[in-house]
N, C-alpha and C positions, 0 to 999 in steps of 0.2 A: 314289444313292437311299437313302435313311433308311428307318428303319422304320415310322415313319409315313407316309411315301409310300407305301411299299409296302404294307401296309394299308389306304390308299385306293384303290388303285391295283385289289385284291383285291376290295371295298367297287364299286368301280365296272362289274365285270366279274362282280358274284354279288350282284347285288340284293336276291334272295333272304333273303343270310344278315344276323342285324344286327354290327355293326361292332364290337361286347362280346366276339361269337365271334369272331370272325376275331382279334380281340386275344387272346384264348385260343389260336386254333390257331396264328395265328405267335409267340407266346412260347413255347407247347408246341415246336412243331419246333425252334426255336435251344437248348430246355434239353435236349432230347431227343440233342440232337448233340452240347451240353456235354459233359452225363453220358457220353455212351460215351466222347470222346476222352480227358477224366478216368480213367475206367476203361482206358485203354490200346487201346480199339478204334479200326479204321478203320471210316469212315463214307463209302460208296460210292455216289451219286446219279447211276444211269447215266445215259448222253447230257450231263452235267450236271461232275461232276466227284467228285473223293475230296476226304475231311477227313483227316489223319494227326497224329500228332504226330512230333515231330521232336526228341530231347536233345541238348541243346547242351551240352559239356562246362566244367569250370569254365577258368577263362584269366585270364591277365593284362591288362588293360587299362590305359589311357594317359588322365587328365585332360588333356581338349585344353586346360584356360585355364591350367594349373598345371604340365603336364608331368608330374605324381606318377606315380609306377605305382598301380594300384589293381585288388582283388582280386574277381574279379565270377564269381558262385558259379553250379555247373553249375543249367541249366532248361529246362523241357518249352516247346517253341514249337509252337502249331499250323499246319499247313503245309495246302494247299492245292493240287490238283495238274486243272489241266483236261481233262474230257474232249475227246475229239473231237469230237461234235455241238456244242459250244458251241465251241472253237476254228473249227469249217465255219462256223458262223454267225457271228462275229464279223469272218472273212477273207470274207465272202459268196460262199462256196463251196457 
């Protein structure tokens, strides 16, 4: 699902609201989640799952077409870890 599906998707189930907002409130929540993992927080969505980040230290790596060695500098990966209620729904448990 993209973001724009999922914005329609939101759009089709809150009639209500016009699609301007909902384009506001789902950009708001994904900056909202940026910014803390940026800031070094977790971000915890019970039933749902955690946001983390995760430092990858610096290492050696290997050009697969060339075989060089090549020097690939430590970085922050966001990590993603599922809750339960979403694991129970996904096994239809």
């Amino acid at each position: 699902m993209t973001k724009s599906e999922l914005i329609s998707r939101l759009a089709e189930r809150n009639p209500h609201l016009f699609l301007r907002d909902l384009e506001r409130i789902v950009d708001s929540f994904f900056t909202t989640i940026s910014d803390a993992l940026k800031d070094g927080h977790r971000v915890e969505l019970r039933g749902f799952g955690a946001f983390s980040v995760k430092k990858r230290d610096a290492r050696i790596g290997r050009n697969p077409r060339t075989g060089e060695s090549v020097d690939i500098p430590a970085k922050n990966m966001p990590f993603f870890k599922t809750g339960k209620l979403l694991r129970d729904r996904l096994n239809g448990e």
